[in-house]
Structures are given as structure tokens and as C-alpha cells.
N, C-alpha and C positions, 0 to 999 in steps of 0.2 A: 716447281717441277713436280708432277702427279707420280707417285708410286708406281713401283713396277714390282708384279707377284709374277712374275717368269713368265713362259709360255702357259697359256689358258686352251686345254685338252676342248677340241671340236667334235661334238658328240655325232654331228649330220656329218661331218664330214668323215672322220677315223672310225666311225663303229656302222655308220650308215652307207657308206662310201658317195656321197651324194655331195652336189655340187652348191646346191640351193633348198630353201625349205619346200618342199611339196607340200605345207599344208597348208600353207599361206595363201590366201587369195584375196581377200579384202586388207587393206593396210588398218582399218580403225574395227575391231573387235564389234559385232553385235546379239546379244543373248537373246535377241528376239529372230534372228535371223545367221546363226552361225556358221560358221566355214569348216567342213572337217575335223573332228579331233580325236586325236589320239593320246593319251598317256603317256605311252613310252617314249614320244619324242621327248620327254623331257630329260630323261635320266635321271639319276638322282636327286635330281629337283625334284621330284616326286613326289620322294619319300621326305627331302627335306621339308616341302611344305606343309605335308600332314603330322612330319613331329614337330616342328613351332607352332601350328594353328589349331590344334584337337591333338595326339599326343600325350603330349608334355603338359598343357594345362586341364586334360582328364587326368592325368594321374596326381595331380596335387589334390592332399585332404582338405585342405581349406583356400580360400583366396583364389580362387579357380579364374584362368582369362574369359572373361566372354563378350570383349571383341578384340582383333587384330583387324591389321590395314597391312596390305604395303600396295604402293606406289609409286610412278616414277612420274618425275618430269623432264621433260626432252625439249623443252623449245629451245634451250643455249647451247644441250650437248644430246644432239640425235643421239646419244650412244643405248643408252634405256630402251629404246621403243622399238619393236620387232620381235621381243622375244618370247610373246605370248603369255606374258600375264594374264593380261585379262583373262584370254581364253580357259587359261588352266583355272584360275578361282571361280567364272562362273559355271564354268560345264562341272565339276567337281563338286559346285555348292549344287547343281540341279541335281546332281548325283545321290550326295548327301543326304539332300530333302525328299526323296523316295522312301527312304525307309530309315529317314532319323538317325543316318551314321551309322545305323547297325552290317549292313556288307562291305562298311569303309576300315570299320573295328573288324571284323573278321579279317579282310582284307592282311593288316596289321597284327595278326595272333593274339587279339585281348579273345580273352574267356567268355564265355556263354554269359555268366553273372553281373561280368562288368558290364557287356553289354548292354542286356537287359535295363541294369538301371542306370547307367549313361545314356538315354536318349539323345539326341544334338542335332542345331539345322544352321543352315548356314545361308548368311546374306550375300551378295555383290551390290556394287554400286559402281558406278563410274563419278566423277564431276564434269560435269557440263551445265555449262556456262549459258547454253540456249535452254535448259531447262530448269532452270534455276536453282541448281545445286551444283553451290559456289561454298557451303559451309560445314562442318561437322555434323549437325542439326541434319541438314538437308539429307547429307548422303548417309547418315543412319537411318533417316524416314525412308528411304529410298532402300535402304538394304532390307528392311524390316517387310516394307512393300514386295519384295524379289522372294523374301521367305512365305511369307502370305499368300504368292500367285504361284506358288511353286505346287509342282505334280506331285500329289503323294499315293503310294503306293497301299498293300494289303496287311506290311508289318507292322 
């Protein structure tokens, strides 16, 4: 029997009053061809994904993350897929890599200093299986690749 954490607060529905996602138009996320996005549809996810992913691992002196993942898999429990992952880590990394996290740290109230010298860029990758990244390897080369073709800006 699966856990139950009570009723789970509907952000589109209770704060948006909306029936369905509006920003959804494609079912399979593409960085090279994306579907509307917006920020705030996430709520607090938001904010949580920039304090576990840059954060929390900038403010340590030493032993600093420099990479996270997360991912789902859906093929035995559709429940994962819909909820715009992809969308949010790659439009957010093309964000990032504009101007090296520095209006993503503002964003966040870190200091002119800290900024300054925290530079940071950020990869996506997907796994696909038609492209042949099927392994850690690959979809590091593949995120390193997303950082490298990424716009950068004048900061």
C-alpha cells in the first residue's frame, strides 16, 4: 500500500482558478523548439529548485555540487510526466547561461560580491534512446554541449 501525505494543494487550480494547464501544448518538452513558459506556473517549486541546484551548493566553502539531475520515469506509473520538468531546468539553464547566474543570484538577494565571484552555467540533457544517450557519459556530453551552444549575453 503507497503512502498517503493528505490532500496535495492544486496550484492551476486553487490560486489560478483554471481547469487545465494552459501552457501545455506539446506532451514531450523540446529546447530547440519550446511551448510557452512561464515561471510562476510553478509555485514554490521555483524557488525550491534554485535552492537544491545553485543555492545551497554556492554557499558551501568547500565540496561545492557541480552537477544535480533529477528525473523521472513514467513508463509503469504515468504519474511523473506532465509536470514540466523538463521545461523548467531547460528554459532556466538558457536563462542562467545569459549572463552566468548573475540576474538569477540577484533574483535570490545574494550580494553584488558574491555574485561577482560565483559565476555558474547550467546544462540540460534529456535521455534518448534514438540519440544515443542511454548513459551518464552521454548525457553529461550532452549537457556540457547545451552549455557550449548556449546564448550569452554582455555580463
Amino acid at each position: 500500500m503507497p503512502i498517503n501525505r493528505g490532500a496535495r494543494k492544486n496550484i492551476m487550480r486553487d490560486d489560478w482558478g483554471l481547469v487545465e494547464n494552459p501552457f501545455r501544448i506539446s506532451a514531450i518538452y523540446s529546447p530547440d523548439n519550446p511551448d510557452p513558459y512561464e515561471k510562476l506556473m510553478y509555485g514554490d517549486q521555483y524557488e525550491e529548485f534554485y535552492e537544491k541546484f545553485f543555492l545551497r551548493p554556492l554557499e558551501k566553502e568547500t565540496n561545492r555540487q557541480v552537477i544535480g539531475a533529477v528525473w523521472s520515469t513514467y513508463e509503469a506509473n504515468r504519474l511523473g510526466k506532465g509536470y514540466g520538468k523538463s521545461m523548467l531546468m531547460a528554459e532556466e539553464a538558457k536563462s542562467i547561461n545569459r549572463r552566468l547566474g548573475a540576474h538569477k543570484l540577484r533574483e535570490f538577494g545574494v550580494s553584488e560580491d558574491s555574485i561577482e565571484s560565483n559565476p555558474f552555467a547550467a546544462g540540460y540533457c534529456t535521455f534518448k534512446k534514438s540519440k544515443d544517450i542511454s548513459s551518464f557519459p552521454a548525457a553529461l556530453l550532452e549537457g556540457v554541449k547545451f552549455i557550449l551552444s548556449s546564448e550569452y549575453g554582455d555580463e
